[in-house]
C-alpha positions in Angstrom: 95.5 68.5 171.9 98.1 65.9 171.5 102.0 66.4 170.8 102.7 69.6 168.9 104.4 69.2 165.7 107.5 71.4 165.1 109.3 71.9 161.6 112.8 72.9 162.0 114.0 74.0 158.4 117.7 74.3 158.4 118.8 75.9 155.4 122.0 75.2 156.0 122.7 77.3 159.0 124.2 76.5 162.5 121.2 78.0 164.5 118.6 75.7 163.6 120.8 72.7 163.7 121.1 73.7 167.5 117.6 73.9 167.9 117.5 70.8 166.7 120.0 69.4 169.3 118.7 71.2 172.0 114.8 69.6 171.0 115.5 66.4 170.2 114.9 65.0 174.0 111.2 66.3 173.4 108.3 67.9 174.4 107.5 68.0 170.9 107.3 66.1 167.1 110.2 67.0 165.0 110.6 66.9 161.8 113.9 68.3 160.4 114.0 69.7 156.6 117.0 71.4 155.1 115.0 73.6 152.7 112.5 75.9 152.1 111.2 73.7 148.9 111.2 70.1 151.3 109.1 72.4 154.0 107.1 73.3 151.5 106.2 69.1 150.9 106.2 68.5 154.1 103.3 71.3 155.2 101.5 69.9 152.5 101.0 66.1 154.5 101.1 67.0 158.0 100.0 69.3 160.2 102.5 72.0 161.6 102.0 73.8 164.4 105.8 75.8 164.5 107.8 76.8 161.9 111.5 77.3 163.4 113.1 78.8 160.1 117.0 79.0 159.9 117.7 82.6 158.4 120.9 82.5 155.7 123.7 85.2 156.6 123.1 87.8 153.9 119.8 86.9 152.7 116.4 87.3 153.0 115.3 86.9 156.9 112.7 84.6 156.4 112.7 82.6 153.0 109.7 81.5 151.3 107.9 82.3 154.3 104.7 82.8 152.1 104.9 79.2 150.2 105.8 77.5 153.9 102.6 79.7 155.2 100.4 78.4 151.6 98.9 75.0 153.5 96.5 77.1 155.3 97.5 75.7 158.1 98.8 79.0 159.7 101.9 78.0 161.7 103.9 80.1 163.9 107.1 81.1 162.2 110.3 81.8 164.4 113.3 82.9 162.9 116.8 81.4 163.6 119.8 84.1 163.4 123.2 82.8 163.6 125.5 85.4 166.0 126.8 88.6 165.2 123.5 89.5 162.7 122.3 91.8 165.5 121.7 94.1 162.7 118.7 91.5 161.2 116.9 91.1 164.5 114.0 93.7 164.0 113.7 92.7 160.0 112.2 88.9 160.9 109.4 90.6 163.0 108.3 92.8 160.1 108.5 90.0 158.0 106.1 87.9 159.9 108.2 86.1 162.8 106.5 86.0 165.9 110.2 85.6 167.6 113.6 85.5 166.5 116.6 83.6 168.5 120.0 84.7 168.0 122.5 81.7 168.7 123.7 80.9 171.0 120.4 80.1 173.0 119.3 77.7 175.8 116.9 74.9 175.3 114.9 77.3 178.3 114.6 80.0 176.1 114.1 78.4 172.7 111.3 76.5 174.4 109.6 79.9 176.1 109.8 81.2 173.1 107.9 77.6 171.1 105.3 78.3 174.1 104.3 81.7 173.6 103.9 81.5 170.1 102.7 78.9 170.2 100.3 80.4 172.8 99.6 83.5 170.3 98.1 81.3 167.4 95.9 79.6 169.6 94.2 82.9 170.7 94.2 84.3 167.2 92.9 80.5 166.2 90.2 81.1 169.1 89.0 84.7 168.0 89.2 83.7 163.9 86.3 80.8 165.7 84.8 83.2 167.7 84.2 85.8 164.7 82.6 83.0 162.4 80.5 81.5 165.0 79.5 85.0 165.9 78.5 86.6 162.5 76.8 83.1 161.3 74.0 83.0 165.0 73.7 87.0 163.9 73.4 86.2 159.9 70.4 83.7 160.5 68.2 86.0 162.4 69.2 88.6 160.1 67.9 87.0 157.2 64.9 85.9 158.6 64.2 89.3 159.7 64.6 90.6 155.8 62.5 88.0 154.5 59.3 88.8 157.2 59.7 92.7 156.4 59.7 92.3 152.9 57.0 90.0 152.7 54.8 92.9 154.5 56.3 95.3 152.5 55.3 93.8 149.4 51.6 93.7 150.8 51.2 90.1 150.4 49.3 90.3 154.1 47.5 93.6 153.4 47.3 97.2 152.1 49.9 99.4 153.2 50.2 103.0 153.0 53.2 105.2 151.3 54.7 106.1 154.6 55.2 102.5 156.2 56.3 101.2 152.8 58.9 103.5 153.3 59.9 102.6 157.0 60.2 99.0 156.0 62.1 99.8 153.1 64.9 101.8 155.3 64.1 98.7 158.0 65.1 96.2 155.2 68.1 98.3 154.2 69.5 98.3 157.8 69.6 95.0 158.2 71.2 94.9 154.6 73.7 97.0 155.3 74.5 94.6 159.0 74.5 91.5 157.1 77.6 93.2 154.6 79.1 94.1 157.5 79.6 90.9 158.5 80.3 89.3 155.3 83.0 92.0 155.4 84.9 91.1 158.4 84.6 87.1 158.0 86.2 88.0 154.6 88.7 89.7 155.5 89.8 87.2 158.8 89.9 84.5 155.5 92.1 86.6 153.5 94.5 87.5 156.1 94.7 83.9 157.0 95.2 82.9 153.3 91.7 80.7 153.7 89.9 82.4 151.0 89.7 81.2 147.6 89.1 83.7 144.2 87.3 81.7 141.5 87.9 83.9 138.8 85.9 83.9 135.5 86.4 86.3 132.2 84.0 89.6 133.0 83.6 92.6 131.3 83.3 95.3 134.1 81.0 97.6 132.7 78.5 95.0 132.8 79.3 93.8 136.2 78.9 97.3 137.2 75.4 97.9 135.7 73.9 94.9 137.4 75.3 96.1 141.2 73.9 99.6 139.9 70.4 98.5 139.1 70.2 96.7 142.5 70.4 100.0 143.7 67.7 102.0 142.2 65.2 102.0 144.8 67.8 103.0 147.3 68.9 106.0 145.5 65.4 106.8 144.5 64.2 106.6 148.0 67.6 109.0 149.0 66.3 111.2 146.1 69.8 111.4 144.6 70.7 112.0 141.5 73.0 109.2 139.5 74.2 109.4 136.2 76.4 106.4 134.9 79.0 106.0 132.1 79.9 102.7 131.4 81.8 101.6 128.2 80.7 98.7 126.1 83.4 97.3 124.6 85.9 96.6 127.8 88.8 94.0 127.8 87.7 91.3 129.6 89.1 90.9 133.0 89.8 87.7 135.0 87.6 88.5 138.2 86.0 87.2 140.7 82.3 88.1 140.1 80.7 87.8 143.5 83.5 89.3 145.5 83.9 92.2 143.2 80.3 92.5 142.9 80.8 93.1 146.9 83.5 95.5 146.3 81.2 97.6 144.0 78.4 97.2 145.9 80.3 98.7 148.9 81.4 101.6 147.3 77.7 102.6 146.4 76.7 101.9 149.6 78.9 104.4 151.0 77.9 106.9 148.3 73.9 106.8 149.2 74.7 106.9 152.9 77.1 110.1 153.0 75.3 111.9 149.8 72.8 114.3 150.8 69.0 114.5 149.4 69.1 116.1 145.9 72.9 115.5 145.2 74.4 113.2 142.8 76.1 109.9 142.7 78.6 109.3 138.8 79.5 105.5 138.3 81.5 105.4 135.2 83.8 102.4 133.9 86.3 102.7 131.1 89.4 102.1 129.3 92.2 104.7 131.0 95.9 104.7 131.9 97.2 103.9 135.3 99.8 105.6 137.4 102.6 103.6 135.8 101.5 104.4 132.5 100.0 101.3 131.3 96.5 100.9 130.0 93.9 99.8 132.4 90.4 99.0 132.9 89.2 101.8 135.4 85.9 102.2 137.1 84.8 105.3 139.2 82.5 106.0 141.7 82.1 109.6 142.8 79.4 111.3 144.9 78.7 115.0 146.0 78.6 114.4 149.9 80.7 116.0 153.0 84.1 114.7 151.8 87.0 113.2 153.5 89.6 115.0 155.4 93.0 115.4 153.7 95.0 114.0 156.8 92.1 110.9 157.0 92.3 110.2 153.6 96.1 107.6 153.9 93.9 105.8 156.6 90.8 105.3 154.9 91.6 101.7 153.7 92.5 100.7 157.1 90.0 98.4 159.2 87.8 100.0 161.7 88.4 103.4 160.1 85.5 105.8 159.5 86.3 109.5 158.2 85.0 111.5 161.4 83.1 114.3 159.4 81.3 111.7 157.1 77.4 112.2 158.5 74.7 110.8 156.4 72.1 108.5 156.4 72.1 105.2 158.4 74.7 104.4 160.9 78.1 105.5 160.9 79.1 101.7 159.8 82.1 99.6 161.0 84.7 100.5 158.5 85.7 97.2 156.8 83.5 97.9 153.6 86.9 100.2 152.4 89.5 97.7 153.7 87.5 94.3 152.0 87.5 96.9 149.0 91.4 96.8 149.2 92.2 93.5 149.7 89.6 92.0 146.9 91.2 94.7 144.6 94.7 94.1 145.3 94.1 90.1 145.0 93.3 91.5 141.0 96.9 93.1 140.8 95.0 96.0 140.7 95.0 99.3 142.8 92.2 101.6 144.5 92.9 105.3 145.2 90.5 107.9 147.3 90.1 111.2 146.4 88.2 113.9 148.0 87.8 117.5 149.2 86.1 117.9 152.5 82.3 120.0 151.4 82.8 118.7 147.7 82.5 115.5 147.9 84.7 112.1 147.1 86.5 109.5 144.3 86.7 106.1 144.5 88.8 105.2 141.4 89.7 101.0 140.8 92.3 100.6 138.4 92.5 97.0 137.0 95.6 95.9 134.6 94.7 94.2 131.6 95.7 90.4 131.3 99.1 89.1 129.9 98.8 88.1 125.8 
């Protein structure tokens, strides 16, 4: 694996120039910065492993941890504290530290702590592998799997009846519905790790939304749900990333058809509103007439792994990352989604997008 490389960023403090003392001998490469802008040029050309990160009395525990984090490169971060800021401690783990030192420390403990954080990344580095190797052997099959049962379905190697057209039609959706699945967790590994780019492209939403709704026709047919759409012509473009918020859409009808009972409705409508700090927004709606969400579920709903317990529908219960890749593609757009629903009535989905700076 070869030497690890350790940036020690000073910012003028008395902790990380101890560090430094205390390092200098080895195991490691150091390269010493005083400030969060020189860290920044440094992360940029070489390869970090550590980030030790001198923490200013009075400020901010872990400055421009975001821009030192930007390379991709995903080092772990350890805050420096100089003594008697006791009081700080438990504010650099929220912030992102893996450790925090308080001076005075040992050259024993500062490098147990270098070692076990090290230690950390490497299995989160080995799991982030694991995932992608993982969904991309289960994708291939996957596919191939689509493209066989569709080919039958279509009859191109005989006459079928209406009953198996319909079996291979749910067949193809299952494996459909799988494949987002695991386009939804390798996205959301990338944007936690800041290795996901938005390529973002003027696009009026309404039309965005009528092409992921006219995908879905046969599927709400085949449900036998009702769907009435409202979509405004004449939207402010929005700066958007097409094929992930095509995804996000998509996700949200997907969870409409499956928890939406046979002869109940499905409203998609996309306009011009006013969000909750009284701006004026581009706002798109999805609302169905299924079981509904518990009120006390309903703050957890855009958390990973989640699924509403009394949401029974169609299909399988699903792995509950469609709602949080929903969040974090929305959120990327400085925009916001909300939930609302009444448990027997059904639920709201409600994106609310801010128009772009004159």
């Amino acid at each position: 694996m070869g030497i690890k490389q350790l940036l020690i960023v000073t910012n003028n403090t008395a902790a990380a120039q101890l560090a430094f003392q205390l390092l200098e001998a080895g195991p490691y490469q150091l390269h010493l910065v005083s400030t969060c802008e020189e860290a920044r040029s440094v992360i940029t050309q070489q390869r970090v492993d550590a980030i030790l990160l001198g923490s200013p009395p009075y400020q901010h525990c872990l400055p421009s941890l975001e821009h030192l984090q930007e390379s991709g490169s995903d080092p772990a971060v350890i805050a420096l504290l100089d003594a008697d800021e006791q009081e700080r401690y438990l504010d650099c783990h929220k912030q992102g530290a893996l450790d925090c030192l308080m001076a005075p420390f040992s050259v024993e403990r500062l490098v147990k702590s270098i070692e076990r954080c090290l230690a950390i990344k490497s299995l989160e580095r080995e799991k982030r592998d694991f995932i992608s190797m993982l969904s991309h052997d289960l994708k291939n099959p996957l596919t191939a799997a689509i493209g066989s049962i569709d080919l039958v379905r279509e009859k191109r190697l005989g006459p079928l009846n209406r009953e198996q057209g319909s079996y291979l039609l749910s067949a193809i959706e299952s494996c459909n519905e799988v494949v987002a699945m695991i386009d939804n967790l390798l996205d959301i590994h990338r944007l936690e790790a800041g290795r996901i780019a938005f390529h973002k492209t003027p696009v009026n939403l309404s039309d965005l939304a009528q092409q992921v709704v006219a995908g879905f026709h046969g599927m709400i047919k085949h449900a036998q749900i009702h769907l009435q759409t409202q979509l405004e012509d004449d939207l402010p473009l929005l700066d958007l990333d097409r094929s992930k918020f095509s995804r996000v859409i998509a996700n949200l009808l997907a969870n409409a058809v499956k928890f939406t009972p046979c002869g109940g409705e499905i409203s998609v409508r996309c306009y011009c509103g006013v969000s909750a700090a009284s701006n004026v927004a581009v706002m798109l709606s999805i609302a169905d007439t299924g079981n509904g969400i518990a009120t006390i579920e309903l703050p957890m709903i855009f958390d990973r792994f989640v699924q509403a317990r009394n949401q029974t529908g169609r299909g399988s219960g699903g792995s509950g990352l469609g709602l949080a890749f929903c969040k974090m593609v929305v959120e990327a757009h400085n925009g916001t989604i909300t939930a609302d629903s009444r448990e027997g009535v059904g639920s709201e989905f409600t994106i609310t997008l801010p128009l772009p700076e004159q």
